[in-house]
Each structure stands twice: as C-alpha cells, then as structure tokens.
PQR file of N, CA, C, O and H, with PARSE charges and radii, in Angstrom:
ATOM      1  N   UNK A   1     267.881 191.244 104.792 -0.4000 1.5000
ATOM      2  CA  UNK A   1     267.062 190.083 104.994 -0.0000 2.0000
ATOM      3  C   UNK A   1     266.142 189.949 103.790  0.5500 1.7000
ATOM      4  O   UNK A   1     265.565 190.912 103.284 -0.5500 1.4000
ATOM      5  N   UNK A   2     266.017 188.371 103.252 -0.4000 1.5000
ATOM      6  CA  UNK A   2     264.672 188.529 102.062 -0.0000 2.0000
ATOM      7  C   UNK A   2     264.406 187.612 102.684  0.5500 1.7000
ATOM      8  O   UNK A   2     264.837 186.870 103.567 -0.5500 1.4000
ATOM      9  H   UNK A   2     266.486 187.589 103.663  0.4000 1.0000
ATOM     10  N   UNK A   3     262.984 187.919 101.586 -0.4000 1.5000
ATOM     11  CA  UNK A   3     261.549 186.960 102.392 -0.0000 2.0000
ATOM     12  C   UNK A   3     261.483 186.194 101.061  0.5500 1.7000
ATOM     13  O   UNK A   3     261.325 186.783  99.992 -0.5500 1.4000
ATOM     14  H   UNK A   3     262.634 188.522 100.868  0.4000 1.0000
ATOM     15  N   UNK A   4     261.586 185.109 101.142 -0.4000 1.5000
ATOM     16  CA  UNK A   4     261.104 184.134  99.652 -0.0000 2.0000
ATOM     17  C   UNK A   4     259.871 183.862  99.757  0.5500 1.7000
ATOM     18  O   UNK A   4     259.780 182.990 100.621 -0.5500 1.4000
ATOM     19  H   UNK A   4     261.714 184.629 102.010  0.4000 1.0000
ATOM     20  N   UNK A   5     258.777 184.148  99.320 -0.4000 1.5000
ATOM     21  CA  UNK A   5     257.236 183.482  98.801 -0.0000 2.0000
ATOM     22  C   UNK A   5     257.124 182.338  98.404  0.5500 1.7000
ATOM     23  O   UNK A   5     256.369 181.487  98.875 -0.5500 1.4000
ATOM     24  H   UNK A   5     258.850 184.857  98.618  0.4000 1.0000
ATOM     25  N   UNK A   6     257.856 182.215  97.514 -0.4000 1.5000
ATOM     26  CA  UNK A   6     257.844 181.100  96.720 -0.0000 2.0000
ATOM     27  C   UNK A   6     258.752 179.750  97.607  0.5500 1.7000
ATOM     28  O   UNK A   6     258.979 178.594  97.248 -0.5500 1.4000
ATOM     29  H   UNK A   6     258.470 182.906  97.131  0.4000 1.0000
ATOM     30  N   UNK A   7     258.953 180.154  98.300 -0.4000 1.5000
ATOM     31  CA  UNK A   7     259.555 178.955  99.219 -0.0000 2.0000
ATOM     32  C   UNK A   7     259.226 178.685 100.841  0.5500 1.7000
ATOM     33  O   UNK A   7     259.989 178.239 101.698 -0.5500 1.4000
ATOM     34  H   UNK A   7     258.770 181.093  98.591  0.4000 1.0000
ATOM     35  N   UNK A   8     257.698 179.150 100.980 -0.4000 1.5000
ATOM     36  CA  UNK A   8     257.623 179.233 102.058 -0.0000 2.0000
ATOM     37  C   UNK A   8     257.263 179.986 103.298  0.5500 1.7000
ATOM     38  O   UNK A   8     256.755 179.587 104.345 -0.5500 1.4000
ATOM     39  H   UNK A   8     257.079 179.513 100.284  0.4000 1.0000
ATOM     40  N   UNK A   9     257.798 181.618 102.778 -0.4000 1.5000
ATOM     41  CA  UNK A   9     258.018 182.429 103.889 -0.0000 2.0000
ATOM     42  C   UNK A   9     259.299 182.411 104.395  0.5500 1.7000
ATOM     43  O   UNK A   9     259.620 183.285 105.200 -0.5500 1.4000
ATOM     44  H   UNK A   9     258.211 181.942 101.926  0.4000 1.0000
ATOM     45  N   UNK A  10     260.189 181.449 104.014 -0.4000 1.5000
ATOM     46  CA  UNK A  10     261.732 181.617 104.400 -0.0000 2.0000
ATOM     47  C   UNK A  10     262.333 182.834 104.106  0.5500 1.7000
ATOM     48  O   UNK A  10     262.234 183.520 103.089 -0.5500 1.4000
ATOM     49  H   UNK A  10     259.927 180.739 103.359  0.4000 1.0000
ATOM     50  N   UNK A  11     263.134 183.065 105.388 -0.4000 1.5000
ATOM     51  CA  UNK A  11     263.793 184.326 105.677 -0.0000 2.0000
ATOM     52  C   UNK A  11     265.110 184.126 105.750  0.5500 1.7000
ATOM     53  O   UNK A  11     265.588 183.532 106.717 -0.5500 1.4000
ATOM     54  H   UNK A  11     263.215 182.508 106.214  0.4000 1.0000
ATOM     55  N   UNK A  12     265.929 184.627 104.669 -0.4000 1.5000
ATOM     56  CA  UNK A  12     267.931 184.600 104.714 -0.0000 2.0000
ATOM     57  C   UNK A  12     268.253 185.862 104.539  0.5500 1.7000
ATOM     58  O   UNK A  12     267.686 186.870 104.118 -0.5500 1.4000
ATOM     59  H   UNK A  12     265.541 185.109 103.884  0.4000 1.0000
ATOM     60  N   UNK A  13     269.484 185.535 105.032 -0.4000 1.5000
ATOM     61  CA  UNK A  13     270.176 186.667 105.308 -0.0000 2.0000
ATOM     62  C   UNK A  13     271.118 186.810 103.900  0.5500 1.7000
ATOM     63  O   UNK A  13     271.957 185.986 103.535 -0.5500 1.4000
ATOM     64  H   UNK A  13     269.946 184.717 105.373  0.4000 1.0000
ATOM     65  N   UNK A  14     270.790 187.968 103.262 -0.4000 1.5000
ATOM     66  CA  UNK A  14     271.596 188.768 101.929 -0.0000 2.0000
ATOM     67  C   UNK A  14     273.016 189.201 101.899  0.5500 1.7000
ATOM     68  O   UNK A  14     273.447 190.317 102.191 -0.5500 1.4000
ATOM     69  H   UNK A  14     270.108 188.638 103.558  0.4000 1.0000
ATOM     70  N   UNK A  15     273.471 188.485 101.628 -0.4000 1.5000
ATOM     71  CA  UNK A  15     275.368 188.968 101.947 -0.0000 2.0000
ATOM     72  C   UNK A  15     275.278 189.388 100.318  0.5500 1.7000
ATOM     73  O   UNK A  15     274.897 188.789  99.313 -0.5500 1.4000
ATOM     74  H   UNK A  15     273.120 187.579 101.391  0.4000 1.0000
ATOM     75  N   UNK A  16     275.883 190.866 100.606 -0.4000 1.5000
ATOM     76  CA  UNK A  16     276.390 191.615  99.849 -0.0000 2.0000
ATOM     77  C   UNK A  16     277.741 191.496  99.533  0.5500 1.7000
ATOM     78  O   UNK A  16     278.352 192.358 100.165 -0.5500 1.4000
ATOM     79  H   UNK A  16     276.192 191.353 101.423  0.4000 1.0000
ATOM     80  N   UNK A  17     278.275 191.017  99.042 -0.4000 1.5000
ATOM     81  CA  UNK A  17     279.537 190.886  98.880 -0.0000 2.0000
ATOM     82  C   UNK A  17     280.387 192.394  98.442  0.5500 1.7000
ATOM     83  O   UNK A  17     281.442 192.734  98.976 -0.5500 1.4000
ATOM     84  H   UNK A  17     277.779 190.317  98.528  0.4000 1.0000
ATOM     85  N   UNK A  18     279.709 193.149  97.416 -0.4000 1.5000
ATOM     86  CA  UNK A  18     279.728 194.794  97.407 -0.0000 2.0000
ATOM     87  C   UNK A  18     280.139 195.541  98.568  0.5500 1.7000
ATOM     88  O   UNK A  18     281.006 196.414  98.543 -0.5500 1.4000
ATOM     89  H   UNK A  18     278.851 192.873  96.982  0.4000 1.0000
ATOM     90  N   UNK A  19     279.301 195.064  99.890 -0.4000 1.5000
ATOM     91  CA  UNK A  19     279.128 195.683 101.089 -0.0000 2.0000
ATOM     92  C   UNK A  19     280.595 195.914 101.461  0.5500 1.7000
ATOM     93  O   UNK A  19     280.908 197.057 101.796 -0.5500 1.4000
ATOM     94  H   UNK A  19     278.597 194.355  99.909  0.4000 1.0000
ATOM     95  N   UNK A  20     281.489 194.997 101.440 -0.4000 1.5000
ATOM     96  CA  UNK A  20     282.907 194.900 101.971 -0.0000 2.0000
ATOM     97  C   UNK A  20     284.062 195.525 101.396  0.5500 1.7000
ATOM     98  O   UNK A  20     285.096 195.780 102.015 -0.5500 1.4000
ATOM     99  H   UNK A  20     281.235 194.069 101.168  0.4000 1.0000
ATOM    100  N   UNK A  21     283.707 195.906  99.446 -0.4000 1.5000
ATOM    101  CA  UNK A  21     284.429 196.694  98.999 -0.0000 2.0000
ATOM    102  C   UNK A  21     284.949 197.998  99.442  0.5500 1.7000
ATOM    103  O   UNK A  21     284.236 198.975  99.669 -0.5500 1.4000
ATOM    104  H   UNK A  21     282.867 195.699  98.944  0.4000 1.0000
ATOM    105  N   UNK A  22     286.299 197.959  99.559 -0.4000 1.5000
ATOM    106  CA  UNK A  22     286.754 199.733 100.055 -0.0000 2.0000
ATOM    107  C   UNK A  22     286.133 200.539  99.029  0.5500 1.7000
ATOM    108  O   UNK A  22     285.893 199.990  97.954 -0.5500 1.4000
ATOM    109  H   UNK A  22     286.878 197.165  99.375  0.4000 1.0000
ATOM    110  N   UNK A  23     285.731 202.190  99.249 -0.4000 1.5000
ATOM    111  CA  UNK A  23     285.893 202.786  98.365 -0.0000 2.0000
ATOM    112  C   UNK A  23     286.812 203.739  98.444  0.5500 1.7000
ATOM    113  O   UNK A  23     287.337 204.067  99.508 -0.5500 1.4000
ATOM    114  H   UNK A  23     285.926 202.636 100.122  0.4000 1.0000
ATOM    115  N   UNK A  24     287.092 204.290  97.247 -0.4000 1.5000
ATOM    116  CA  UNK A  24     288.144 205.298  97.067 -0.0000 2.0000
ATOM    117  C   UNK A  24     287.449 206.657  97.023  0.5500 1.7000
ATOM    118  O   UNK A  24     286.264 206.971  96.916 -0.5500 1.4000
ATOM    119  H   UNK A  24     286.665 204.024  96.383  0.4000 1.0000
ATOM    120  N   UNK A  25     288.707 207.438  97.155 -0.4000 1.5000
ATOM    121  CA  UNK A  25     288.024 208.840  96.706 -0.0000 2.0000
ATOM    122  C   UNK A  25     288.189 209.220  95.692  0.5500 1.7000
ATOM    123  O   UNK A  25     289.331 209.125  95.242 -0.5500 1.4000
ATOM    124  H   UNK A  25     289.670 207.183  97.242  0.4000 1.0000
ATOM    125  N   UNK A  26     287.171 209.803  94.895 -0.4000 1.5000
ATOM    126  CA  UNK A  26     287.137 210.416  93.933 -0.0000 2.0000
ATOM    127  C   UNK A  26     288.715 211.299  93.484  0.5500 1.7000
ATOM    128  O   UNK A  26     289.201 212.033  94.344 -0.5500 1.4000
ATOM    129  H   UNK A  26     286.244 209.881  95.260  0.4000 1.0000
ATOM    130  N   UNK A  27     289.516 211.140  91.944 -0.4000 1.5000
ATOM    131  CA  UNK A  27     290.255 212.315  91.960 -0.0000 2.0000
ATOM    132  C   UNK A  27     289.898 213.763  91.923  0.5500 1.7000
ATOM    133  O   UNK A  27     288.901 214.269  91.409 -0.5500 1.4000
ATOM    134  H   UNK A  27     289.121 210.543  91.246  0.4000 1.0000
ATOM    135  N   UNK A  28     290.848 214.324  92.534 -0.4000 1.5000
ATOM    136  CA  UNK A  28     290.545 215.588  92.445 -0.0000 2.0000
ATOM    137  C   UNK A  28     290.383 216.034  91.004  0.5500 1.7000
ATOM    138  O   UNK A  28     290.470 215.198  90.105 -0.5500 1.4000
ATOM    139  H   UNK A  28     291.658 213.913  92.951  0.4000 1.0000
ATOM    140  N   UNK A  29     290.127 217.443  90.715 -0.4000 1.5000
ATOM    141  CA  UNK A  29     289.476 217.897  89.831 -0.0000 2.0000
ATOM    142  C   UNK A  29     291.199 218.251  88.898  0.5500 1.7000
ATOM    143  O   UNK A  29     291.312 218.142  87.678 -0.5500 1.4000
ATOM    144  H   UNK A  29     290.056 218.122  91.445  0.4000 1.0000
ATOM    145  N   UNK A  30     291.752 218.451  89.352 -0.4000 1.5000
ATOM    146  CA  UNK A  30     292.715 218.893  88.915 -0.0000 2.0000
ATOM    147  C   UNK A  30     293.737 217.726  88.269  0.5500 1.7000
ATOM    148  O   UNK A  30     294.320 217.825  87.189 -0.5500 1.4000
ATOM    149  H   UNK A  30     291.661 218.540  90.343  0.4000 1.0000
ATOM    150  N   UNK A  31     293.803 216.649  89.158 -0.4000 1.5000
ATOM    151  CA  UNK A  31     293.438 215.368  89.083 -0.0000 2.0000
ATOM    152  C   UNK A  31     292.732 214.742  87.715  0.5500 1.7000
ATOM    153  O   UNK A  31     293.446 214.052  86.988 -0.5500 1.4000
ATOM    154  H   UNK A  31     293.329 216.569  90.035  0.4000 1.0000
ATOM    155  N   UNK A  32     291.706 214.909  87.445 -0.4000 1.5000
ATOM    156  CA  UNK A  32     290.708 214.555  86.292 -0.0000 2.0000
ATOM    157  C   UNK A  32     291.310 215.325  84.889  0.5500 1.7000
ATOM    158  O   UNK A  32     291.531 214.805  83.796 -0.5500 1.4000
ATOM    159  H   UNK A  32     291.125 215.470  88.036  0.4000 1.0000
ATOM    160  N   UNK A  33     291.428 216.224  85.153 -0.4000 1.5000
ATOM    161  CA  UNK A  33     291.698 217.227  84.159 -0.0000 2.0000
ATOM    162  C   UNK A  33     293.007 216.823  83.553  0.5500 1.7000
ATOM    163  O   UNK A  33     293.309 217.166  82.410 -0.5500 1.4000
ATOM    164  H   UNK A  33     291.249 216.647  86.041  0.4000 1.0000
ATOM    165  N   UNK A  34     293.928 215.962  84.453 -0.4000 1.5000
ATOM    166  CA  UNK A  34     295.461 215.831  84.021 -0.0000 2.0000
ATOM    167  C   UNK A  34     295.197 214.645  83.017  0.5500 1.7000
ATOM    168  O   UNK A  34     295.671 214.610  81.882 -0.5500 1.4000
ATOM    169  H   UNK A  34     293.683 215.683  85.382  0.4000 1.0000
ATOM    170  N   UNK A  35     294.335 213.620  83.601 -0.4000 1.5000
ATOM    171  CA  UNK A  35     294.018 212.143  83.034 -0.0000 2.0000
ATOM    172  C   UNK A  35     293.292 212.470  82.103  0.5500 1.7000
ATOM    173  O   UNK A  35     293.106 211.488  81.384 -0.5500 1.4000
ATOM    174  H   UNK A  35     293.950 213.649  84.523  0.4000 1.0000
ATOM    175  N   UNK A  36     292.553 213.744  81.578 -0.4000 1.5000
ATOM    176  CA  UNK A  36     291.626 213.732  80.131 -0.0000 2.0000
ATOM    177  C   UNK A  36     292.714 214.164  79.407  0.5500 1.7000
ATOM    178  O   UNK A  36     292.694 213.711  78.263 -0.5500 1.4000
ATOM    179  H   UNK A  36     292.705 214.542  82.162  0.4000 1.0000
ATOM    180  N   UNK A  37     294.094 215.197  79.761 -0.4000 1.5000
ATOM    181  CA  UNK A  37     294.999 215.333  78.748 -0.0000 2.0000
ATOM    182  C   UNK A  37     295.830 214.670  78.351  0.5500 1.7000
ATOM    183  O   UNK A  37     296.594 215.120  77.497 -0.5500 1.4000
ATOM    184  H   UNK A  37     294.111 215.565  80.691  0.4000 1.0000
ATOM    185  N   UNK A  38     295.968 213.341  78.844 -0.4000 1.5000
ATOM    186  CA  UNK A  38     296.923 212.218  78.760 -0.0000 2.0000
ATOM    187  C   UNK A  38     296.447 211.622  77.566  0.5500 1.7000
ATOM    188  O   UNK A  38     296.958 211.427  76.464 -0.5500 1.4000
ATOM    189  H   UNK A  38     295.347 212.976  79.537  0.4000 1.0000
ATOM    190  N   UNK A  39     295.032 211.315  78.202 -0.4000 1.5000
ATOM    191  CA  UNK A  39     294.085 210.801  77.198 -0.0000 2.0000
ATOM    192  C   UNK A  39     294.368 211.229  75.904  0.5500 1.7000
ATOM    193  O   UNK A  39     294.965 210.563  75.059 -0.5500 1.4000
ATOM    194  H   UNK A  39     294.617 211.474  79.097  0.4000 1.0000
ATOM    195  N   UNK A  40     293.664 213.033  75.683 -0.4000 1.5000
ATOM    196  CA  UNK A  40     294.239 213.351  74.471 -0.0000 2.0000
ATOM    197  C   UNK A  40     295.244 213.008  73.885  0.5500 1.7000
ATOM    198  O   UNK A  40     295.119 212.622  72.723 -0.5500 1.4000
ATOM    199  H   UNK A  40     293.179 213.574  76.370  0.4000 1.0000
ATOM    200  N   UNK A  41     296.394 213.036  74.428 -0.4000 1.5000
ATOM    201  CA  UNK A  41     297.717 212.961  73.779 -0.0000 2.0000
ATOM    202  C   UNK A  41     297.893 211.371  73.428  0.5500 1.7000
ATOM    203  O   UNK A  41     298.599 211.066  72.467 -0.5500 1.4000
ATOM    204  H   UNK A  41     296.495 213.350  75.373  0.4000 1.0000
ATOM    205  N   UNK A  42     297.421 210.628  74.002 -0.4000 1.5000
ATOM    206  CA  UNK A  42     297.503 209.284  73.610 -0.0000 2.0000
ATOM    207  C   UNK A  42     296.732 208.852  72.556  0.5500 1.7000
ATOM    208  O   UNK A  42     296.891 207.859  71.846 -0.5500 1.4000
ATOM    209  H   UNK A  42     296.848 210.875  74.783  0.4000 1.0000
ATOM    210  N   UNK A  43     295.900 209.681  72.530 -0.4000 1.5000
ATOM    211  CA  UNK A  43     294.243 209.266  70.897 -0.0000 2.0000
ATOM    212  C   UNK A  43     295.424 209.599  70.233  0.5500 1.7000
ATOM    213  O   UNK A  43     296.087 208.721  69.682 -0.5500 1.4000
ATOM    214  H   UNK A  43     295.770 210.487  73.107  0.4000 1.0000
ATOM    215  N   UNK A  44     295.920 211.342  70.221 -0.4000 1.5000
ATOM    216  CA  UNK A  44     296.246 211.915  69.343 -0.0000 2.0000
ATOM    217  C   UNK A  44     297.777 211.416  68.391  0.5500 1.7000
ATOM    218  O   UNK A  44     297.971 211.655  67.199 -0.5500 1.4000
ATOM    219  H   UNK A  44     295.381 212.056  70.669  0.4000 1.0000
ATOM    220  N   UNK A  45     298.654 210.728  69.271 -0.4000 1.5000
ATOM    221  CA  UNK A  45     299.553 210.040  68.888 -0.0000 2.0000
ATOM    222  C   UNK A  45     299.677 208.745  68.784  0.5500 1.7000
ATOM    223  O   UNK A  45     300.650 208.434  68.097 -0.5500 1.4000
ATOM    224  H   UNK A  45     298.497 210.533  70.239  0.4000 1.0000
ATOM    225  N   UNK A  46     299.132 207.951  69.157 -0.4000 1.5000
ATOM    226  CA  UNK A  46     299.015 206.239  69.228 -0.0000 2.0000
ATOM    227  C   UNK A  46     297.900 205.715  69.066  0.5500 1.7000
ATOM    228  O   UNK A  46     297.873 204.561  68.638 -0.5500 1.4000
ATOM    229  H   UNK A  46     298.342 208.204  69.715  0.4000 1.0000
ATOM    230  N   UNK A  47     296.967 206.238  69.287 -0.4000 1.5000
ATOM    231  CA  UNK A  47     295.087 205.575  68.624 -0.0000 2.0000
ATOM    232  C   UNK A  47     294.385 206.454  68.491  0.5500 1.7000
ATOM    233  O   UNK A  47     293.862 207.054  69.430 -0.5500 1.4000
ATOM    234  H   UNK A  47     296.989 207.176  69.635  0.4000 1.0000
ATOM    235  N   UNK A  48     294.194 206.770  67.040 -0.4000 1.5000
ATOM    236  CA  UNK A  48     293.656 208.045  65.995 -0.0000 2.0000
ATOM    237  C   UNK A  48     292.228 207.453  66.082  0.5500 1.7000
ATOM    238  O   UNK A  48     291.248 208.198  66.123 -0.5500 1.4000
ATOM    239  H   UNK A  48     294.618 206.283  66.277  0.4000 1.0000
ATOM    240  N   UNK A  49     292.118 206.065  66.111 -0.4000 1.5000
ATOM    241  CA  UNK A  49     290.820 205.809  66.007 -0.0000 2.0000
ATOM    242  C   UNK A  49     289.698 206.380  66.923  0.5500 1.7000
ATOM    243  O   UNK A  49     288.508 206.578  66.676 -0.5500 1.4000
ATOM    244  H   UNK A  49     292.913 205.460  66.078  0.4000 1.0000
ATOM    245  N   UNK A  50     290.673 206.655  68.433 -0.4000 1.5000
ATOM    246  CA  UNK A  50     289.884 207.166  69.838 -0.0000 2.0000
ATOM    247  C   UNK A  50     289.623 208.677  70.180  0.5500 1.7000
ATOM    248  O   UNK A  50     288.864 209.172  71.013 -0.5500 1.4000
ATOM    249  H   UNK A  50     291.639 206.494  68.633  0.4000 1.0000
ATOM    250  N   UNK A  51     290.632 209.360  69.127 -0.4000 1.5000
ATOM    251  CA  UNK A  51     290.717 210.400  69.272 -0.0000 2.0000
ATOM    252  C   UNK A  51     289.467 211.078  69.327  0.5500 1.7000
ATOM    253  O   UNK A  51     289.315 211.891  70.239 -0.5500 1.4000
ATOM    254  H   UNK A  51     291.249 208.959  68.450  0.4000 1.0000
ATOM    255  N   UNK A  52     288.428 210.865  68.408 -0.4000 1.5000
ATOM    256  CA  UNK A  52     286.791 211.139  68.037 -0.0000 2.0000
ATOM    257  C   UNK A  52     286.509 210.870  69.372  0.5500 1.7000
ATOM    258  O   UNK A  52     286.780 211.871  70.035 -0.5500 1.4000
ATOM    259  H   UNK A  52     288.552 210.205  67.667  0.4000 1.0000
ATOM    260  N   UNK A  53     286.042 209.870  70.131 -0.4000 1.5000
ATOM    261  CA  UNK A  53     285.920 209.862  71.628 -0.0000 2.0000
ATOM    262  C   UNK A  53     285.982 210.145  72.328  0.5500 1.7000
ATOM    263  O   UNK A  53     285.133 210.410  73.180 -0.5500 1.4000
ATOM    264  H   UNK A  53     285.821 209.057  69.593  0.4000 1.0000
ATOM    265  N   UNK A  54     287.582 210.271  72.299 -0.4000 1.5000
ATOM    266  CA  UNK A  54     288.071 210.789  73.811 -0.0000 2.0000
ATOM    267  C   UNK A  54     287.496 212.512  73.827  0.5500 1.7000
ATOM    268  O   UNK A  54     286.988 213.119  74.770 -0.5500 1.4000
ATOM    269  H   UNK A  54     288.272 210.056  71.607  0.4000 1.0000
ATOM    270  N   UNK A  55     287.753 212.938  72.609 -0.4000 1.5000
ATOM    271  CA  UNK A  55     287.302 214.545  72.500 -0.0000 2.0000
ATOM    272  C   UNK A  55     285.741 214.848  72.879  0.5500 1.7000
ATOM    273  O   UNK A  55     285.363 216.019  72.913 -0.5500 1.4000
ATOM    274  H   UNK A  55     288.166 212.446  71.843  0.4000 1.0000
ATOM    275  N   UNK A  56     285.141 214.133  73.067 -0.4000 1.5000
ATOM    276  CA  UNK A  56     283.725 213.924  73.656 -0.0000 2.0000
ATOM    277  C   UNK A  56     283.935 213.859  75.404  0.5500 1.7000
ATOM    278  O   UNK A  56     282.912 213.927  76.086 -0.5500 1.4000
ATOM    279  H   UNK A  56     285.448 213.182  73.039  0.4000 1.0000
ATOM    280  N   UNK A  57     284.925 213.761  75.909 -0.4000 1.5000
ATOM    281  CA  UNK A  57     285.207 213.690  77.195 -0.0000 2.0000
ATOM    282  C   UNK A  57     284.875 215.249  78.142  0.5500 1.7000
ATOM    283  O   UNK A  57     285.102 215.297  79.351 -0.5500 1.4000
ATOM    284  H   UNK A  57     285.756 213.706  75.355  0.4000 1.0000
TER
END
C-alpha cells in the first residue's frame, strides 16, 4: 500500500509485478564450477579479449 502526500492522502495499492516472478534455484556448486570452466575455455579459444575477465571469476 502507498500513501501519496502530494495527492491528497490517497492510498493505492502497489502491484509488484517482480512479486509474480518464479524463482529458480541457485546452481549447485559443482554446477558453477563446470560453467566458470566453459567460460575459460571459451575466453581461451574464441574471445582472447575476455580471457583477462573471465580469469577474475
């Protein structure tokens, strides 16, 4: 619920549109670990430019 001041004292109702998003679960760790070596291998062979980056991961 907000309260507008500036209009009154009128009271509406806040639709979150966020509110309705599913969430997911987190990957597992093992999971994470597979997707940072992909990563690597993809800087390391196809975008040299990312490689500096991704190694910051």
């Amino acid at each position: 619920m907000v309260v507008d001041a500036d209009c009154g004292d009128n009271i509406t109702t806040d639709n979150n549109e966020d509110d309705d998003m599913p969430t997911e679960a987190p990957p597992k760790l093992i999971e994470a670990m597979c997707m940072i070596r992909r990563l690597h291998i993809l800087a390391a062979t196809q975008q040299p430019q990312l490689h500096t980056l991704i190694s910051q991961l």
